[in-house]
C-alpha positions in Angstrom: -16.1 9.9 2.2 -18.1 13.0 2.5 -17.1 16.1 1.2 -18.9 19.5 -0.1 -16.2 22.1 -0.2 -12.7 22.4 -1.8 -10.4 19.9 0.8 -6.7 20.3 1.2 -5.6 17.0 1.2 -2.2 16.0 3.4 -0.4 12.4 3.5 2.6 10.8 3.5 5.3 10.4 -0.2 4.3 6.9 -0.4 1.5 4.5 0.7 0.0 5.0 4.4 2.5 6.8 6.8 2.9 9.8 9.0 2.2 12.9 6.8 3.7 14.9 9.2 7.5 15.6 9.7 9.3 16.8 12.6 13.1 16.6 13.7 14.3 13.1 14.4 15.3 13.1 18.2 12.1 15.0 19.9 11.2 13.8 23.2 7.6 12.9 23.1 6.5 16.5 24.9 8.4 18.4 22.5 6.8 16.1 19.5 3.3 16.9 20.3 4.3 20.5 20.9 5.6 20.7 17.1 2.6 18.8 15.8 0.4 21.3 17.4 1.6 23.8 15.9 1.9 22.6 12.6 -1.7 21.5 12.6 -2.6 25.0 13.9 -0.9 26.7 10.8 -2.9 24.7 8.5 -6.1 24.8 10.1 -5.9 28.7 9.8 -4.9 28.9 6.5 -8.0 26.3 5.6 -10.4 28.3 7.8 -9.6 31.4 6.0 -10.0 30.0 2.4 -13.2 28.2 3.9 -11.8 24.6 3.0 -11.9 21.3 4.5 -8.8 19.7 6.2 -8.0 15.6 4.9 -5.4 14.0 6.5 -5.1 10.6 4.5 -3.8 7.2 5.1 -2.0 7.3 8.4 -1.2 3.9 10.7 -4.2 4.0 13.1 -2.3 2.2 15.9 0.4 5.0 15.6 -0.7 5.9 18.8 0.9 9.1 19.7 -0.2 10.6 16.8 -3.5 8.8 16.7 -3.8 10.9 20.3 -2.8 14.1 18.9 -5.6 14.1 16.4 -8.3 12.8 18.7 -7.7 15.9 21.0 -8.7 18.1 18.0 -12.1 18.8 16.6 -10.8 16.0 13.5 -13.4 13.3 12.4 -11.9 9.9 12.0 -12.7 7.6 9.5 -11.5 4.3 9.0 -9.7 3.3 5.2 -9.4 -0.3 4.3 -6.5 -2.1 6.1 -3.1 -2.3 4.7 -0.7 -5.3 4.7 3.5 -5.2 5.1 6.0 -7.1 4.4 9.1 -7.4 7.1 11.9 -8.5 5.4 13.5 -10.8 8.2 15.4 -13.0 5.2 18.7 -12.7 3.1 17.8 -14.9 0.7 14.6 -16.6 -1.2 15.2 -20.0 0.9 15.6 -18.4 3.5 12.0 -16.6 3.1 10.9 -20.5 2.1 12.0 -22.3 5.0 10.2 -19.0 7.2 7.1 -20.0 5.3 7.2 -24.1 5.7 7.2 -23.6 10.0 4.3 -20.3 9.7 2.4 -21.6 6.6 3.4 -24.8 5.3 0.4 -25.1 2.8 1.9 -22.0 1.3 5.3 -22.9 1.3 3.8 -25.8 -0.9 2.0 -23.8 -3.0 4.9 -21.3 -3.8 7.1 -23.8 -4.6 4.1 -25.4 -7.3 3.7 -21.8 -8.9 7.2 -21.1 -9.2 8.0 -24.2 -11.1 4.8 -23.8 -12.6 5.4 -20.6 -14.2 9.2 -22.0 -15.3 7.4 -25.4 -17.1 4.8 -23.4 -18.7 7.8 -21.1 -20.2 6.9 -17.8 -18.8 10.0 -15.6 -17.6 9.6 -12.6 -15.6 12.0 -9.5 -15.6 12.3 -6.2 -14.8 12.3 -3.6 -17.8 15.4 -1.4 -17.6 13.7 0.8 -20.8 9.8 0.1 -21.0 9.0 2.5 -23.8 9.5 -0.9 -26.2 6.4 -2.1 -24.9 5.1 1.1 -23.5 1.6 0.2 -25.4 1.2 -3.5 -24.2 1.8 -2.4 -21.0 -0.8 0.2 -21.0 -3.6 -2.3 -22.4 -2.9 -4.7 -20.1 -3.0 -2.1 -16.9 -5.9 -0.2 -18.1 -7.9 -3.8 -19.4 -7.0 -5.3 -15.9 -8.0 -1.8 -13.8 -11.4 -2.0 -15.7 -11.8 -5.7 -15.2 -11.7 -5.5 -11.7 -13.4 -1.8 -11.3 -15.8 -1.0 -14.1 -14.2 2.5 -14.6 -10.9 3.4 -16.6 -7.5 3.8 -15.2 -6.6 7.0 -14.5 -3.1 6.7 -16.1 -1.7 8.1 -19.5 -0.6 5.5 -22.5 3.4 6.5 -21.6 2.8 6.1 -17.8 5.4 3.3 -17.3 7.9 5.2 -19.6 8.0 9.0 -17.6 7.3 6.9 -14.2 10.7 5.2 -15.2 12.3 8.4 -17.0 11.3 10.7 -13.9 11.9 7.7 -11.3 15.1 6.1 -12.8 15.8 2.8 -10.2 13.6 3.8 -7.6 11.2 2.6 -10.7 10.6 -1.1 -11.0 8.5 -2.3 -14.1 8.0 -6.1 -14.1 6.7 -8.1 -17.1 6.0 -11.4 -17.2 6.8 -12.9 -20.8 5.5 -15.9 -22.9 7.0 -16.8 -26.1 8.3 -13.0 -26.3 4.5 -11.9 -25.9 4.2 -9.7 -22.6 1.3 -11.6 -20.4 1.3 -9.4 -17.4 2.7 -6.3 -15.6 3.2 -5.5 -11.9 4.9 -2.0 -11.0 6.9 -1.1 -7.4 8.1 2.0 -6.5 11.2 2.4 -3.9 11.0 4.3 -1.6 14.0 4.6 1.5 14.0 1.0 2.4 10.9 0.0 1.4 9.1 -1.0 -2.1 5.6 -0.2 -2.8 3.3 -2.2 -5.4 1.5 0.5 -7.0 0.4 -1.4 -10.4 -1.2 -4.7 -11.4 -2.3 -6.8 -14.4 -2.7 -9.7 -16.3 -3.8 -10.2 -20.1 -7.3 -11.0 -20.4 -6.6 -14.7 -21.9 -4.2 -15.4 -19.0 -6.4 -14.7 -15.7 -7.7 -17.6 -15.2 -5.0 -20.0 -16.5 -2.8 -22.1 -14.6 0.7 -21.0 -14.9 1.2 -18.9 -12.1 1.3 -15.6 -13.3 -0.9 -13.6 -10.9 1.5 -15.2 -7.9 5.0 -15.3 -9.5 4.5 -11.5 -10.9 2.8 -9.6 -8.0 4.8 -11.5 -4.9 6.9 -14.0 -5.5 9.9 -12.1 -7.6 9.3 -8.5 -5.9 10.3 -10.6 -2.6 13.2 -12.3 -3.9 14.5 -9.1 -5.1 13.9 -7.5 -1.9 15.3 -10.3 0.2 17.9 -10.3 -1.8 18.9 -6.3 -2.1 18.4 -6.1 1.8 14.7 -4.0 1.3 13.5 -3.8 4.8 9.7 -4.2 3.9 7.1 -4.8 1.3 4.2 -2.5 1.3 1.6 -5.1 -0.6 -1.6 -2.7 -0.7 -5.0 -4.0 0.5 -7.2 -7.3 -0.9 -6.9 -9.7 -1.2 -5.8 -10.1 2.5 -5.2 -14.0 3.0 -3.4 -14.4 0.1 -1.1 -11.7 1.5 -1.3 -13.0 5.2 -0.2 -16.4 4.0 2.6 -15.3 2.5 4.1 -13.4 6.0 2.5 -10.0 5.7 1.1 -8.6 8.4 -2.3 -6.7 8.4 -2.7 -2.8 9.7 -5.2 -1.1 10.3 -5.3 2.6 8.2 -7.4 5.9 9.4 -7.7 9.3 8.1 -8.9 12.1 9.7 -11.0 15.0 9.0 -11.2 18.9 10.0 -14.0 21.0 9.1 -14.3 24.8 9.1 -18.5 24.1 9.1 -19.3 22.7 12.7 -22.5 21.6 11.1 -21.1 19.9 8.5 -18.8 18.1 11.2 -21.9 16.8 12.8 -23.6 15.6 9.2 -20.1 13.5 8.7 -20.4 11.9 12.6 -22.5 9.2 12.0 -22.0 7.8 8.3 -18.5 7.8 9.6 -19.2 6.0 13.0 -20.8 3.4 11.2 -18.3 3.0 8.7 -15.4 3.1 11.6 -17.5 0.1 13.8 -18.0 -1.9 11.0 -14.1 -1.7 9.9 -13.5 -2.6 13.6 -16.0 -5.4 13.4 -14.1 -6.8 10.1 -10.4 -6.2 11.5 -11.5 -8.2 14.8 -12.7 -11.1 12.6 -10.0 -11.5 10.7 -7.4 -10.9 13.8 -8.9 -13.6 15.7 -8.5 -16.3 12.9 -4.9 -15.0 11.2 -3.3 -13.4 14.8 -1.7 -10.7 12.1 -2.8 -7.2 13.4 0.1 -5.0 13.9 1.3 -4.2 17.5 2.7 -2.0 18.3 4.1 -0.1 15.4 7.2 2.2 15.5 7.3 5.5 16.9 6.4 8.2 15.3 9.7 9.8 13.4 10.0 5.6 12.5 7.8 6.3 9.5 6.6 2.7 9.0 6.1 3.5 5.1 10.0 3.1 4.6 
C-alpha cells in the first residue's frame, strides 16, 4: 500500500472489524451523525500534523459504514479476504455430522487426521505455563514464519510467555507433542465471544509428514474447544481459503480506507489501488461462484462481527 508521510493508523482490538465505536442503540440517522463527527475530529488533527489517515481491516460488506466512508474524500483499497467460523454446534459430533451433509469428503478426511494424529502418538494440549518450552516454541514460530515468508518474525524469544502473563485465559497456546518433543504450535487469542488464530508452526522435519499435525493443531482442536465452551465464532485468518471453506468457514471480503491531507497524493494512490481493488473483486467472484461462501449480509454495525 502506498504511503510517503507519517499515517495514523485506526482498526479494530482484534482481527478485521469496525474500528469505530459508538453507543449501542443508535438509530441509523443518529449512527452516521456520530461517525461523522468522529471522523471529522481525526481528520483535523491529521491535517494539522500533515499525516495520512489509515483505516485498516474493516468488513467491506458492512454496508452502512462502507457508505459512510465512500461519501468522504477516503481511498479504498481492498486487503485479502478473511474467513469465519459460526459456531452453530454444541459439541465435536455435532460439528461432524454438519460437515458429512455440507462437505462429506471433509468429514472423511477429518475423521482420518484425527485418528491419524492419535495412532502416530502425537497429543495436543493447551499450555497453562509456556515459559517451560518458551525457546522451542519460539524456533518453531520464527523457523515456520521464515519458511513460508523469507523474512523473520517480528516476535521476541519470550512472546508466548508475556502474551500468556499479560493475556492470562484470554491466551490459548497449543502444542502438539511427540514422545514429549514439542512438534508444532498454534496460538488463539479470545476475544468477547470469539477466538482469533494469531500464530502458526510446525517443526521443520514434521511439515510434510503424514500425521496430521498441520490439521489437528490449527483447526481441528481450537473448534472442539470452541464448540464445546459455547465460542460464537472462529476467526481463521486468510490462505489457505479451501481448506478453511471445507471445513464451514465462510469467506469475507476485507477493505481499508485511506485519507490524505495531499490531494495530489490522493490522485497518485487512485489507480494502483483501482487495480488492486478490480482484481480482488475479480478473485472473490471466482471463488464465490464455485464455494457459494461470500458473506451476506453481515451484522449491523454496533454487531461488531470480530466478536
Amino acid at each position: 500500500m502506498l504511503q510517503s508521510r507519517p499515517t495514523l493508523v485506526c482498526g479494530a482490538q482484534m482481527a478485521p472489524g469496525n474500528p469505530i465505536l459508538t453507543r449501542k442503540g443508535l438509530s441509523a440517522e443518529d449512527y452516521g451523525i456520530a461517525v461523522n463527527r468522529i471522523l471529522d475530529a481525526i481528520e483535523s488533527h491529521c491535517r494539522i500534523n500533515r499525516w495520512s489517515l489509515l483505516f485498516y481491516a474493516m468488513f467491506e460488506t458492512d454496508r452502512t459504514l462502507r457508505s459512510l466512508f465512500a461519501n468522504r474524500p477516503y481511498l479504498n483499497a481492498s486487503n485479502p479476504p478473511n474467513t469465519l467460523l459460526d459456531i452453530r454446534w454444541n459439541s465435536w459430533q455435532e460439528y461432524l455430522n454438519h460437515l458429512k451433509v455440507t462437505h462429506p469428503a471433509t468429514e472423511k478426511s477429518v475423521r482420518m487426521q484425527v485418528n491419524r494424529g492419535r495412532r502416530d502418538g502425537v497429543t495436543i494440549e493447551e499450555l497453562d505455563d509456556p515459559s517451560e518450552f518458551e525457546s522451542e516454541i519460539f524456533r518453531i514460530l520464527a523457523e515456520h514464519f521464515y519458511r513460508k515468508n523469507q523474512t523473520p518474525i517480528s516476535i521476541e524469544p519470550e512472546f508466548p510467555t508475556v502474551l500468556k502473563k499479560n493475556l492470562g485465559d484470554r491466551a490459548l497456546i497449543y502444542v502438539a507433542k511427540k514422545n514429549n518433543r514439542v512438534i508444532g504450535v498454534s496460538t488463539y487469542v479470545r476475544h468477547l465471544t470469539a477466538m482469533h488464530w494469531k500464530f502458526f508452526g510446525i517443526a521443520t522435519d514434521f511439515v510434510r509428514s503424514r500425521n496430521s499435525v498441520y490439521f489437528n493443531l490449527a483447526f481441528h482442536h481450537p473448534i472442539e474447544q470452541a464448540c464445546r465452551e459455547g465460542c460464537e465464532r472462529v476467526i481463521l485468518g486468510t490462505m489457505p481459503y479451501r481448506v478453511k471453506v471445507s471445513r464451514g468457514a465462510r469467506l469475507v471480503p476485507i477493505s481499508s480506507w485511506i485519507w490524505q491531507p495531499n490531494h495530489l497524493l490522493a490522485s497518485l494512490h487512485r489507480v494502483p489501488l483501482s487495480y488492486v481493488a478490480w482484481r480482488q473483486k475479480r478473485y472473490l467472484k471466482q471463488f464465490a461462484d464455485q464455494n457459494q461462501v461470500i458473506a451476506e449480509p453481515m451484522p449491523s454495525p454496533t454487531d461488531d462481527p470480530g466478536g
